[in-house]
N, C-alpha and C positions, 0 to 999 in steps of 0.2 A: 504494500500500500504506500510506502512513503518514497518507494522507486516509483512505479506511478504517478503519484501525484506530482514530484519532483519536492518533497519534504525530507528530511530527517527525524527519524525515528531518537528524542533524546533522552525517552525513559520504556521501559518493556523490551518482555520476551520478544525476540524478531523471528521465534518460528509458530508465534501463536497465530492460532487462525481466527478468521473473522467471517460468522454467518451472513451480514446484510451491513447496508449501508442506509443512515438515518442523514439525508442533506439539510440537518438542520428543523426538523421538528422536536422542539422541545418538549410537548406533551405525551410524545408516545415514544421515551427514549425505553430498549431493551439492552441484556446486560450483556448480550452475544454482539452488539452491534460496534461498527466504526462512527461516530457522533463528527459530522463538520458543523461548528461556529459558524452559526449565517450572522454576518455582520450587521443584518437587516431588520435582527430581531434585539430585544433589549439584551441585553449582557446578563444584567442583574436574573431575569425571569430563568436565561440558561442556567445558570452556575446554581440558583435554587434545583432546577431540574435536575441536572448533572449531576449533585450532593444525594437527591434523593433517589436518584437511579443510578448509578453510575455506572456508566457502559464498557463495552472491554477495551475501548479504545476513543481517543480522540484527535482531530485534527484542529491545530491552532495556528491560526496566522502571528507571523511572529513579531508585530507588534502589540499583543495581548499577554498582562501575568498568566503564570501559570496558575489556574485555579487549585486551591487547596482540596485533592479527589485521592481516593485512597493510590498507595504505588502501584497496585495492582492493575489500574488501569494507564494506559500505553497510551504515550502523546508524541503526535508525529508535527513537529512545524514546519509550516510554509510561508514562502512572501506573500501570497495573497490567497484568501480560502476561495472564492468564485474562481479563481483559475484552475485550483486543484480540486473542487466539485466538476470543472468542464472536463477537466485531463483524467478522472477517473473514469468518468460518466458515458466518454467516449473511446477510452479499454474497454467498459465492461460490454459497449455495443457492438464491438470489432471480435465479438467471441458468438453473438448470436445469429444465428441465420433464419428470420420471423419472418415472415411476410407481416408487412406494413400499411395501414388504412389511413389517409388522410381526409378529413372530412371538414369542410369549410362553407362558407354562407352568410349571408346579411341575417339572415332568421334562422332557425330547424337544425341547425348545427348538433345544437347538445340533446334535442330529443332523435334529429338520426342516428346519432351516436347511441343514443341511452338502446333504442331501438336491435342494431346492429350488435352489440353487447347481448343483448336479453335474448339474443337468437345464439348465439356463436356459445357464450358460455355454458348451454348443454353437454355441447360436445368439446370444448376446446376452453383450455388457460388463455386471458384474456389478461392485458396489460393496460388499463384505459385511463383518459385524460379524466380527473373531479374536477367537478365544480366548475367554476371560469378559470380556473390555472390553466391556461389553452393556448400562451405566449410562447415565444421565443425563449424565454426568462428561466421557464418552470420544465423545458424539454427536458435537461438532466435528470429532472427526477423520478421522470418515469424509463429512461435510460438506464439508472441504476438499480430501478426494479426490477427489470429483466430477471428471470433466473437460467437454465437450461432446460425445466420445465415450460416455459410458458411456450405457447404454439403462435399467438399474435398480438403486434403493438397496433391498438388503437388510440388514433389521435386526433382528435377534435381542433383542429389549429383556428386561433381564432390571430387578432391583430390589433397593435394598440401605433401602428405606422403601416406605411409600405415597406416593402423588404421583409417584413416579420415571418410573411410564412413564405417569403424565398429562402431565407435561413434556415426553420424548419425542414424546407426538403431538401437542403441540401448537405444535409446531416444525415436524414433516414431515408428519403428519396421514395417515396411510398409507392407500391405496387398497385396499391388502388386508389384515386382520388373520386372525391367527390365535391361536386361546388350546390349546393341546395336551390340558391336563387341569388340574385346579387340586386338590393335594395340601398335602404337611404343611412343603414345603421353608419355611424362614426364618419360621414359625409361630410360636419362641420371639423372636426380634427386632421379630416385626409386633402379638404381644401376643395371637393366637386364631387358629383357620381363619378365625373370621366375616369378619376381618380381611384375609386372603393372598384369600377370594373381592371383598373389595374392592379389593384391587389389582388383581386381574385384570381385573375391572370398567371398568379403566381403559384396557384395548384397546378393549373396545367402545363405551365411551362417547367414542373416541381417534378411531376410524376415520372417513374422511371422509362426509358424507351422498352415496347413490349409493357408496357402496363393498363391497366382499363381506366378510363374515364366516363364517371356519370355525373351529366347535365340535365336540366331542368328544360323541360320543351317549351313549357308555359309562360317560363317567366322571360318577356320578351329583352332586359336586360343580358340574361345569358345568353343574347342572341350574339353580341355585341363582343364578348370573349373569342379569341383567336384561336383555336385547333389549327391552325393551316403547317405549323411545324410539329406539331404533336406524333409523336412515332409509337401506338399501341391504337387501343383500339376503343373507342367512342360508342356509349351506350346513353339512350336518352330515356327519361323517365315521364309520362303527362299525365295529365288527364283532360284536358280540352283540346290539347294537338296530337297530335301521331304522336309516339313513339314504342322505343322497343318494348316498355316495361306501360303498358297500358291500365288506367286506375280507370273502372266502369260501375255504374249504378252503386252511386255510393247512399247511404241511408245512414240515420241519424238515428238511434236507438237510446238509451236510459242509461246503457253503460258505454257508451261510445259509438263509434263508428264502426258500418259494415261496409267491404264494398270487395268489387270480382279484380283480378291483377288479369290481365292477358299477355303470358309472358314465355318467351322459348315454344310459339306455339299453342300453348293450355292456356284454359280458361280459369281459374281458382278462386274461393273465397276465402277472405281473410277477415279477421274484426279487430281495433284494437282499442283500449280503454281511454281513447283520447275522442275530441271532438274536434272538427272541422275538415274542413275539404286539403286547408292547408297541412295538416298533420296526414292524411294519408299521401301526399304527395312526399311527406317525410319516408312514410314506411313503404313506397313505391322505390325510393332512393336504397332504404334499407334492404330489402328484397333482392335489389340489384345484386349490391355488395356482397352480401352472403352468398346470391348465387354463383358470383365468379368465383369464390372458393369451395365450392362444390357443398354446398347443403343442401340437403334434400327439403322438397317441400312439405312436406308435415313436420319439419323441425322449425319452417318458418314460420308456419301459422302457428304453431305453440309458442314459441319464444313470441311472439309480435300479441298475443292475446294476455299472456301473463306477464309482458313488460311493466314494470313501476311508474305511474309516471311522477316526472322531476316536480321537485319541490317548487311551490311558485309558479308553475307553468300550467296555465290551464288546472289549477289545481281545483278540485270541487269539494267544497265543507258544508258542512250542515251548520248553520247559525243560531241563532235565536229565532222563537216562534216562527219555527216554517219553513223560516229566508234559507234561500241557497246562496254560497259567497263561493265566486267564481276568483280564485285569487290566481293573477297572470303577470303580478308584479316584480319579477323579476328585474325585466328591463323593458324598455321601451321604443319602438321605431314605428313609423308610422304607416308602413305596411301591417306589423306585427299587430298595430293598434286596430287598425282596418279590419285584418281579418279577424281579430277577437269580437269584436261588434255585428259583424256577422253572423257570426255562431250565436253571440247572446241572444238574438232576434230569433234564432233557428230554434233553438235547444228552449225560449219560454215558451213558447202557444199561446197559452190564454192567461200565462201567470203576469205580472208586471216584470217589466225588463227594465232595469235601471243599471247606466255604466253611469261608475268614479272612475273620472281621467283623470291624470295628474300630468304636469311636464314631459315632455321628451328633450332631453338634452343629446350635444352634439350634433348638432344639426346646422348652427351657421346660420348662413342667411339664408339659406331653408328654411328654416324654423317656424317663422311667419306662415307661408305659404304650408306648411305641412299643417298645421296645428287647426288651418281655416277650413282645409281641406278633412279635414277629420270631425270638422264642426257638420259640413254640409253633409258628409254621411249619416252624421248623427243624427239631422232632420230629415234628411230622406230615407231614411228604418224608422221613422215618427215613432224612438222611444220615448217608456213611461215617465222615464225620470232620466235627465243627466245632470251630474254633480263634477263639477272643474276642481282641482286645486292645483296652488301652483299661479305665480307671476305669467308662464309664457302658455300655460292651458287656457287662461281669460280668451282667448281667440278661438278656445275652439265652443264657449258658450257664445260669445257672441254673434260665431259664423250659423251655429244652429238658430238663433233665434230669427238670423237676416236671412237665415235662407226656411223660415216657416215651422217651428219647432214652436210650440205655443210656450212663450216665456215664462208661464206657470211651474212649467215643467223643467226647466233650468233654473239652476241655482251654482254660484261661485262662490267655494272660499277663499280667506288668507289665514282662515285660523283653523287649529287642525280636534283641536277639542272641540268646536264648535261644528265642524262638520262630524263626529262620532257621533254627538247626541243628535243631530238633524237624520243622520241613519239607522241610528236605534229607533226612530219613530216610520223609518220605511214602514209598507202594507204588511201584512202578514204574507207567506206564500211567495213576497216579491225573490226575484232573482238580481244580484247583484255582481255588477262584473268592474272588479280594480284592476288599474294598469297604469303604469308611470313608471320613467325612469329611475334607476336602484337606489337614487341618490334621496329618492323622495321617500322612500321606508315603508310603502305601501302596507308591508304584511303586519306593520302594527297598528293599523286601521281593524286590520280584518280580522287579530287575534283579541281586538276588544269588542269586536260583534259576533264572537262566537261562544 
């Protein structure tokens, strides 16, 4: 390890071994493990950690004391710890031979992921991105999870710049990409759309030559993305245009969505515990994926029917007296927003339908324009109730009122207790749909009406 890293080893055994590598999570340190000092976290929080678990081994940059930890445990120093987290992370990848999932998107990302996971993990060890750790930043540390068990690296590559997931693949260099649809998410940080379609850009031009590529038929932005150098082979996923992996008579049932795939030929039905038209277009994407590494299809209708779905995403709670709370607040974009307000119109009938929007940030001088544009939706599904919060959401009450939303039915806040108790007096029965950017805390609207 300290040949590796390029450290010295200046206390311990040098033929002890070491089961796993911990990059710095203090809460879940083990006693078999090698411990890297993430400089990112508090010091103080580590060395409490480290006292009370102390692991078989650490690595410190060597401008850090040596924390007071029993001899037993083995400290290797380095000039800097992020270089000897890259320099181990990419040993430990030069020893596995995995076939690699990249999977990217303005929206659907982390439920095609969550999706493609919940099918492969019957049969196969799965190595996959949590959470939004889906950067450039955080690739080591599923790098060093790897073991010689596992059979596949899934990764979720998300981007907080251009270049981010040309870096990504030019690390793992994925055998399968996927781009989901390429929309307005991080528009204002990237500088334009023209922009976010050149990051995405960056799956296909990422993917290995001989590798498969799935594209979105629909989304007419992915039209706009360049294949013309691309060297494997091009699979496309719809439901309103042609393609290979065809989504038909989709239905809206109690526990989600049903609908038929027409794909390799066959015609199949699949159902899976999410709703919208956009979420089957996720598991259209999923379907693919699996299928190029050969799973048979009753492994995909089972993994895609007993999939989890993600926390915050489309998530369905029982509330107070009745109310169903539709909690989507994860994050925010205004396709994202778009399609969630469809579904709430879809999935009430005859109940009240009331969306809480809140902000979408990153959007620029978009922003305006997005937010009005979200308004006119909102009057043209003539919902029962919508509630704004948020400085730059005020446009999207006001666009529904000018574009015919009886302004009984709209209401803005600036205050957030004061919009709680105006929703604790929602109908009974009513259906309530939250959604705003992550910044806004949505889900603690919704864990105080449940």
């Amino acid at each position: 390890m300290a040949r590796i890293t390029g450290g010295t080893l200046v206390r311990g055994e040098p033929e002890r071994v070491l089961q796993s590598v911990n990059p710095g999570y203090w809460q879940s340190i083990c006693h078999n493990q090698l411990f890297l000092v993430n400089r990112l976290v508090s010091w103080n929080k580590q060395m409490e950690a480290l006292k009370n678990n102390p692991p078989a081994a650490i690595i410190l940059p060597n401008e850090l004391p040596l924390p007071p930890l029993p001899t037993r445990v083995a400290v290797i120093r380095v000039p800097r710890a992020s270089s000897a987290v890259w320099r181990l992370a990419l040993w430990n990848w030069k020893q596995m031979k995995v076939p690699v999932i990249g999977i990217t998107g303005s929206t659907g990302k982390s439920t095609t992921t969550t999706m493609v996971d919940a099918i492969l993990k019957q049969t196969h060890r799965v190595v996959r991105t949590h959470g939004n750790l889906n950067t450039f930043f955080y690739l080591p540390t599923y790098l060093l999870r790897l073991s010689p068990a596992d059979d596949i690296l899934l990764l979720e590559m998300g981007m907080s710049s251009l270049h981010n997931i040309a870096r990504q693949c030019q690390v793992v260099r994925p055998h399968v990409g996927v781009v989901t649809n390429v929309g307005e998410a991080h528009v204002g940080s990237l500088g334009g759309l023209d922009q976010v379609v050149r990051a995405k850009q960056e799956m296909i031009d990422g993917v290995r030559p001989g590798g498969i590529l799935f594209l979105n038929a629909d989304c007419s932005r992915s039209q706009q993305l360049s294949t013309r150098h691309f060297q494997g082979t091009i699979c496309k996923f719809g439901i309103d245009q042609p393609a290979d992996i065809q989504g038909e008579e989709l239905q809206y049932t109690k526990e989600g969505m049903r609908f038929y795939a027409r794909v390799e030929g066959r015609r199949l039905p699949f159902r899976i515990p999410l709703f919208g038209e956009h979420n089957v277009s996720n598991a259209l994407a999923a379907i693919g994926v699996v299928r190029s590494l050969g799973v048979p299809f009753p492994a995909i209708q089972r993994g895609l029917a007993r999939m989890r779905p993600l926390h915050m995403r489309f998530q369905v709670i029982q509330g107070r007296q009745r109310r169903t709370l539709i909690n989507d607040a994860w994050n925010a974009s205004p396709s994202a927003m778009q399609e969630g307000l469809s579904v709430l119109k879809k999935i009430a009938g005859n109940q009240p339908a009331i969306a809480v929007l809140g902000d979408m940030h990153e959007l620029g001088q978009y922003s305006r324009f997005a937010h009005t544009q979200i308004g006119k939706q909102a009057a043209s599904l003539n919902l029962d109730g919508l509630i704004t919060f948020g400085s730059q959401a005020k446009a999207i009450a006001s666009a529904a009122i000018a574009n015919g939303l009886d302004s009984r039915q709209v209401t803005h806040f600036t205050n957030r207790r004061a919009l709680i108790r105006f929703l604790s007096q929602a109908p009974e029965n009513a259906i309530l749909y939250f959604k705003a950017s992550r910044k806004l805390h949505f889900e603690r609207i919704v864990q105080r009406l449940t």
